[in-house]
C-alpha positions in Angstrom: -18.9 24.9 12.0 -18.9 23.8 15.7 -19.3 20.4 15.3 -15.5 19.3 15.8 -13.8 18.5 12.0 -13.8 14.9 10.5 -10.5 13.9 9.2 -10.3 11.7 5.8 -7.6 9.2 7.6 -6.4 10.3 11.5 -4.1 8.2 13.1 -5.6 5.1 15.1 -3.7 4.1 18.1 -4.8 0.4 19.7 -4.2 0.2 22.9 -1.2 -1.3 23.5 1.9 1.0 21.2 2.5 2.7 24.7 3.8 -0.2 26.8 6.1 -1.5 23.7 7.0 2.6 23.7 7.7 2.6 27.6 9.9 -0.9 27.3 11.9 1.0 24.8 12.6 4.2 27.2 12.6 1.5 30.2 15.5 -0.7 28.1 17.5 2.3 27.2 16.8 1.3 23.6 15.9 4.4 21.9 18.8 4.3 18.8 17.5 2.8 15.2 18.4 -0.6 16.5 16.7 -2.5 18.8 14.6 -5.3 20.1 11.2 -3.6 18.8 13.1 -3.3 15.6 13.7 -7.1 15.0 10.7 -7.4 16.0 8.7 -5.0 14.2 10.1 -6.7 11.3 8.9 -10.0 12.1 5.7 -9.5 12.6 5.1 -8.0 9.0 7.0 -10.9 7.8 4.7 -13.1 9.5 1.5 -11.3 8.7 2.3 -10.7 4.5 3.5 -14.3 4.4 5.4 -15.3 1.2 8.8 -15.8 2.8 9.3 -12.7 3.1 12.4 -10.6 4.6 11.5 -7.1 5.8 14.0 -4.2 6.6 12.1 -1.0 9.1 12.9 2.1 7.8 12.2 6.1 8.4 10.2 6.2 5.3 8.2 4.6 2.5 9.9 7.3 0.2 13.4 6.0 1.2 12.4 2.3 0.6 11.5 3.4 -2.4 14.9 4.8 -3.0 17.0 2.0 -1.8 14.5 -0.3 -4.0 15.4 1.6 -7.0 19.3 1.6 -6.0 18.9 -1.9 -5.3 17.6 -2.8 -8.8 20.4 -1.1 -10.2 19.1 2.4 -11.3 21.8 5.0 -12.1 21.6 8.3 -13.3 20.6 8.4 -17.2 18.5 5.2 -17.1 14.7 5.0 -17.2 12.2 4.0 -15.0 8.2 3.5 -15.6 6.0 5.0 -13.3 2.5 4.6 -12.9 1.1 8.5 -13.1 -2.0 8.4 -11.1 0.1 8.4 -7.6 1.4 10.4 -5.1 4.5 12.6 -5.7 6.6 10.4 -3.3 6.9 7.2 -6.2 8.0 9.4 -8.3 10.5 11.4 -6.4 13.2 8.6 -5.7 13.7 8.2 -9.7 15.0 11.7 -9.6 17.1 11.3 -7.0 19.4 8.9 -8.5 19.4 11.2 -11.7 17.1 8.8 -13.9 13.9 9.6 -16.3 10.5 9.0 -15.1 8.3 7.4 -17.9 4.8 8.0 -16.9 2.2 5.5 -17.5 -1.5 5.9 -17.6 -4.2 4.7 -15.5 -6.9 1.6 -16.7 -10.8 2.2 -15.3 -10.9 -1.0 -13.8 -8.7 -0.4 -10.9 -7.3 3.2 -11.3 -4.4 1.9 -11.6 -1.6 1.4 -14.5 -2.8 0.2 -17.4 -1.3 -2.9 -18.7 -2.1 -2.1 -22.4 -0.2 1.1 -22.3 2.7 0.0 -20.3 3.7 -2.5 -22.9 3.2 0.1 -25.1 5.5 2.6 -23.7 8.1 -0.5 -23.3 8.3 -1.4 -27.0 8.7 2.4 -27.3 11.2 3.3 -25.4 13.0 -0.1 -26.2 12.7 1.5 -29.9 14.4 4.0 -28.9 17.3 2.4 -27.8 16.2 3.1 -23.8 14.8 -0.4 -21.9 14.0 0.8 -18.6 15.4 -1.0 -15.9 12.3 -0.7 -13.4 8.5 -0.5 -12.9 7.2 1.1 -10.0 3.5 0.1 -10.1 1.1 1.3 -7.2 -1.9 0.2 -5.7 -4.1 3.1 -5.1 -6.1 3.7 -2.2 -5.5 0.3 -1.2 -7.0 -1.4 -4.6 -4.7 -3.9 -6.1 -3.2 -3.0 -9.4 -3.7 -5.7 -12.1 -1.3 -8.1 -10.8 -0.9 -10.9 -13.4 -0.9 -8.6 -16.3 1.9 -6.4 -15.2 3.9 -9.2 -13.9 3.2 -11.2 -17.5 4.3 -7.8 -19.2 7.5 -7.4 -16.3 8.6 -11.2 -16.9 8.2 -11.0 -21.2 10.6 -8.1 -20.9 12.6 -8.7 -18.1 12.3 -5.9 -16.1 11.8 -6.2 -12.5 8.9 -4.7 -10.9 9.4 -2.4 -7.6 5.8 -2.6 -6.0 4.8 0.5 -4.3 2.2 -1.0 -1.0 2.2 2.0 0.8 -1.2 2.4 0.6 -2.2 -1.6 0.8 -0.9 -2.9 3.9 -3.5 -5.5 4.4 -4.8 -5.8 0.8 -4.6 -8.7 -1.2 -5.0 -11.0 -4.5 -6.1 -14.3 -5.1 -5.3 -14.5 -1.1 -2.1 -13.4 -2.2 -0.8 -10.3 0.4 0.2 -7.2 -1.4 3.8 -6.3 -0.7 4.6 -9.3 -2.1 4.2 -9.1 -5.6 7.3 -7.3 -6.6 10.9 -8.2 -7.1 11.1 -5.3 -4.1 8.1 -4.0 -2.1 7.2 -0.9 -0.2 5.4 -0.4 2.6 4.5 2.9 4.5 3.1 3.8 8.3 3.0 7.3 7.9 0.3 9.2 10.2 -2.6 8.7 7.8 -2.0 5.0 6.7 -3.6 1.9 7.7 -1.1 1.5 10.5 1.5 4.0 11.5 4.3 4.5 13.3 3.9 8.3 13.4 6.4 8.3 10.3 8.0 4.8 8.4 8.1 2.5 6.1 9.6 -0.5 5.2 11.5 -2.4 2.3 10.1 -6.0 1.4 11.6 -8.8 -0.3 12.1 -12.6 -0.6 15.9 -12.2 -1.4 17.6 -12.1 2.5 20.6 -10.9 1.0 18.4 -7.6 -0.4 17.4 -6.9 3.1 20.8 -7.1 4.3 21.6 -4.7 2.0 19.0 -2.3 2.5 20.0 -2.3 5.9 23.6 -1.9 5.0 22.9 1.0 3.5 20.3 2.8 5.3 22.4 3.0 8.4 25.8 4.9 6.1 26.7 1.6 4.8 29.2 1.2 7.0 31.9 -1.3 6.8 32.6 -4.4 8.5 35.7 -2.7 10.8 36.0 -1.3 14.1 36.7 2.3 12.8 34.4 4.0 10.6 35.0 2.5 7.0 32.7 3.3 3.9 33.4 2.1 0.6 29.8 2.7 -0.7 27.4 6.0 -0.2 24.8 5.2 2.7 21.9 6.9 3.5 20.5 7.4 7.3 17.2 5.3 6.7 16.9 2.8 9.3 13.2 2.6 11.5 14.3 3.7 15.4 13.2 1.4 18.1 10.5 3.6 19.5 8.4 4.0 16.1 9.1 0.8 15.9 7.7 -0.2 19.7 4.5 1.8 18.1 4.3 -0.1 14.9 4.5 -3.3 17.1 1.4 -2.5 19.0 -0.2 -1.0 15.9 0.3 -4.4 14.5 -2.1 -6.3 17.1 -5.2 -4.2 15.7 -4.6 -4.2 11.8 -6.4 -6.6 10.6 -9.2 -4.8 12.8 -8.7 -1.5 11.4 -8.8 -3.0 7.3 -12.2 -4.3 8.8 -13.5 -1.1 9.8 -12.4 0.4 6.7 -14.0 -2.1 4.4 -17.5 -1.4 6.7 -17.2 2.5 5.7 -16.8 1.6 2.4 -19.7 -0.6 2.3 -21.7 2.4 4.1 -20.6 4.9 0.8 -21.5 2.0 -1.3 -25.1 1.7 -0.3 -25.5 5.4 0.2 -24.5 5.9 -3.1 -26.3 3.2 -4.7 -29.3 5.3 -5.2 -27.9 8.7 -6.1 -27.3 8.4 -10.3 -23.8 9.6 -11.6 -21.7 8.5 -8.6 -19.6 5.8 -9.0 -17.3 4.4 -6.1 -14.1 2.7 -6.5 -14.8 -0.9 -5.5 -13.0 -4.4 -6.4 -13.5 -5.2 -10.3 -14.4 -9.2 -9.0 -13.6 -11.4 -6.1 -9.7 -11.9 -6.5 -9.2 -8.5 -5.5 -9.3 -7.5 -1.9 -8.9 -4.1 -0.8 -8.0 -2.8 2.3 -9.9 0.8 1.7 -7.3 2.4 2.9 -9.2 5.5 1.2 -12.8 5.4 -0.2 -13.1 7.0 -3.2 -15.8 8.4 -5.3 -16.2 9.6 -8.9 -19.2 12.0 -9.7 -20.4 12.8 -13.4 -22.0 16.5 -13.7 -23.8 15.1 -16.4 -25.8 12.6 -14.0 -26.0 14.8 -11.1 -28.2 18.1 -12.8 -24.7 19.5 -12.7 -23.3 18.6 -9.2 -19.6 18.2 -9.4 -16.8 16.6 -7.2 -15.3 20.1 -6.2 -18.4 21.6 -5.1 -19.7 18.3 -3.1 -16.0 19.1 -1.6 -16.0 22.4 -0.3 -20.0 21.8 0.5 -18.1 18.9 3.0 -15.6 21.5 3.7 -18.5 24.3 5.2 -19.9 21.2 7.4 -15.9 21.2 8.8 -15.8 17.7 7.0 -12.5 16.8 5.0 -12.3 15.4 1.6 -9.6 15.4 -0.7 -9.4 15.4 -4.8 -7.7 12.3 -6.1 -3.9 12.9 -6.4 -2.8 14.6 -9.5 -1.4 12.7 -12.1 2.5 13.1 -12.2 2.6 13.9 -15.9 0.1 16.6 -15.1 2.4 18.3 -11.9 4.5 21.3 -13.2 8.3 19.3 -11.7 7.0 16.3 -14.0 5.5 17.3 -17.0 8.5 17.6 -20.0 8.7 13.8 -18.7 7.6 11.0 -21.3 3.9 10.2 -20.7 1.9 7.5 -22.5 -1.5 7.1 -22.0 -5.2 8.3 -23.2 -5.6 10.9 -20.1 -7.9 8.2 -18.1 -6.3 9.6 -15.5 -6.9 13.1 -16.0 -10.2 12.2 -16.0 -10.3 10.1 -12.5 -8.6 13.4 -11.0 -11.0 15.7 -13.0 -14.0 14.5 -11.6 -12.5 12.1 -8.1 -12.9 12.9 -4.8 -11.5 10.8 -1.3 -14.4 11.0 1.4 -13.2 10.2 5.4 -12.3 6.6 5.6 -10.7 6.3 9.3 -10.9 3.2 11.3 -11.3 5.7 13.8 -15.0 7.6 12.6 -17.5 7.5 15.5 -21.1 6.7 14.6 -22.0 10.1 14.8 -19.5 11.2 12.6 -20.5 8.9 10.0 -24.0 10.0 10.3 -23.1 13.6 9.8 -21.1 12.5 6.6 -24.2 10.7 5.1 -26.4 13.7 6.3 -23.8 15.4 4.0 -24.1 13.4 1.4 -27.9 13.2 1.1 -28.0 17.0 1.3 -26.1 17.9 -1.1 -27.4 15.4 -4.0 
């Protein structure tokens, strides 16, 4: 327990965040406005392509939120979530006082299954309840299955709110994700590809949806030189020195999904000879994954028994951190008298998955204490 303790994703700085920082301080410009604002915006504009307008804000959760809002969510409607996620897709839903409806992952991808989700729609439509949204995820940085879940979101007309937190960076038929959606969502929180210590950021094609997301995360205030509001605002908006960070985080992305992708191949190959482990890896050569997180599936009944929650405390002794695959939402207790539809694929990814350190940051001889790791323990 001496050797100092691996982190699964630790913030990455590049070099050059400070000096964008310092201009901020230097330029008095330190209120969520700002010249490292504008243009914090415009290089993720530039980099996902698309035509794409991009609005900064404190959060990937409160993108999420003014996505939803945007879309036209109100209390009482329905909105389809994927369940394999974290908590934070689902959580804006319940803020505006509307009903998750939890869909269920495919094995391809981990990600929502496009079988089921049609399912649930003809369902619900049955029941008199078309939901007005589907928030689909790409886990761990893997692309969801893009044209099936847009096919299914164009046949029924209901617009799709992508959640890219995770693949910043990723893509599709050379296609960048955060651009698949009516809406997109990107986040920069401490563990992400890129950070900005916390953010996120709302993506569209439709400039009048940015301006409105911006509108309302700063109070949506009105035009007038006293304070008017005829609409509820929210205090979202990215300040300029997170901002001034993401800027310089910017310059290096591209290097750090690079370095990510190379410790993926390294758990590939070390894997590759150690039955009943499976790692997550692209189903064929459209998909492109950032990697944001490696992750790994182990079957006891390959491995003479060896499971994924004793590998993770046996990583945990050598002060190594790992993580169990999040918990499906129909699974968490605040979730699960929510409608779920699916044939518990998912339980079974979080049953037997586990995240291994994936940092751009991992020093050689960190990564050759996590193989040592690996080798001893299977």
């Amino acid at each position: 327990m001496n050797s100092q303790k691996i982190w699964l994703s630790s913030p990455h700085m590049g070099g050059n965040e400070q000096s964008f920082v310092n201009e901020a301080f230097e330029t008095n410009w330190v209120a969520p406005l700002g010249p490292n604002v504008t243009g914090f915006e415009q290089d993720l504009a530039k980099y996902i392509d698309q035509d794409s307008h991009v609005a900064a804000l404190s959060s990937g959760t409160g993108a999420l939120h003014l996505g939803l809002i945007l879309l036209g969510v109100k209390a009482g409607d329905e909105v389809i979530c994927q369940s394999m996620t974290f908590s934070a897709s689902a959580n804006p839903i319940m803020y505006l006082g509307a009903t998750p409806v939890f869909i269920d992952s495919e094995q391809d991808t981990w990600n929502m299954c496009p079988i089921t989700l049609e399912e649930a729609i003809l369902d619900r439509i049955s029941k008199g309840k078309k939901p007005k949204a589907i928030i689909a995820v790409h886990l761990y940085g893997m692309p969801y299955k893009i044209e099936e879940i847009q096919a299914i979101s164009s046949k029924y007309q209901i617009p799709i709110l992508e959640d890219s937190a995770e693949a910043l960076g990723s893509s599709y038929k050379g296609q960048k994700c955060g651009t698949f959606g009516e809406i997109s969502v990107l986040s920069f929180n401490g563990n992400k590809i890129i950070t900005t210590s916390g953010g996120g950021a709302l993506v569209t094609k439709n400039e009048k949806i940015k301006e409105k997301a911006v509108f309302l995360a700063t109070q949506a205030r009105d035009n007038a030189p006293h304070y008017q509001h005829s609409e509820v605002g929210y205090n979202y908006r990215m300040s300029n020195i997170c901002a001034g960070i993401g800027r310089g985080q910017m310059q290096v992305l591209d290097k750090h999904v690079g370095l990510r992708r190379d410790m993926h191949q390294l758990y590939v190959d070390t894997f590759a000879n150690i039955d009943g482990v499976t790692v997550l890896t692209e189903p064929d050569l459209n998909y492109f994954s950032n990697h944001w997180l490696s992750a790994i599936i182990i079957n006891p009944e390959k491995t003479n028994g060896k499971a994924s929650e004793g590998f993770r405390l046996a990583l945990e002794k050598a002060n190594i951190e790992s993580r169990p695959l999040w918990k499906p939402m129909h699974l968490q207790p605040v979730f699960e008298s929510y409608p779920y539809y699916g044939n518990n694929i998912s339980d079974g990814l979080f049953e037997k998955g586990l995240c291994l350190p994936s940092g751009s940051n991992l020093t050689e001889e960190e990564k050759n204490r996590i193989i040592a790791e690996i080798q001893l323990f299977f």
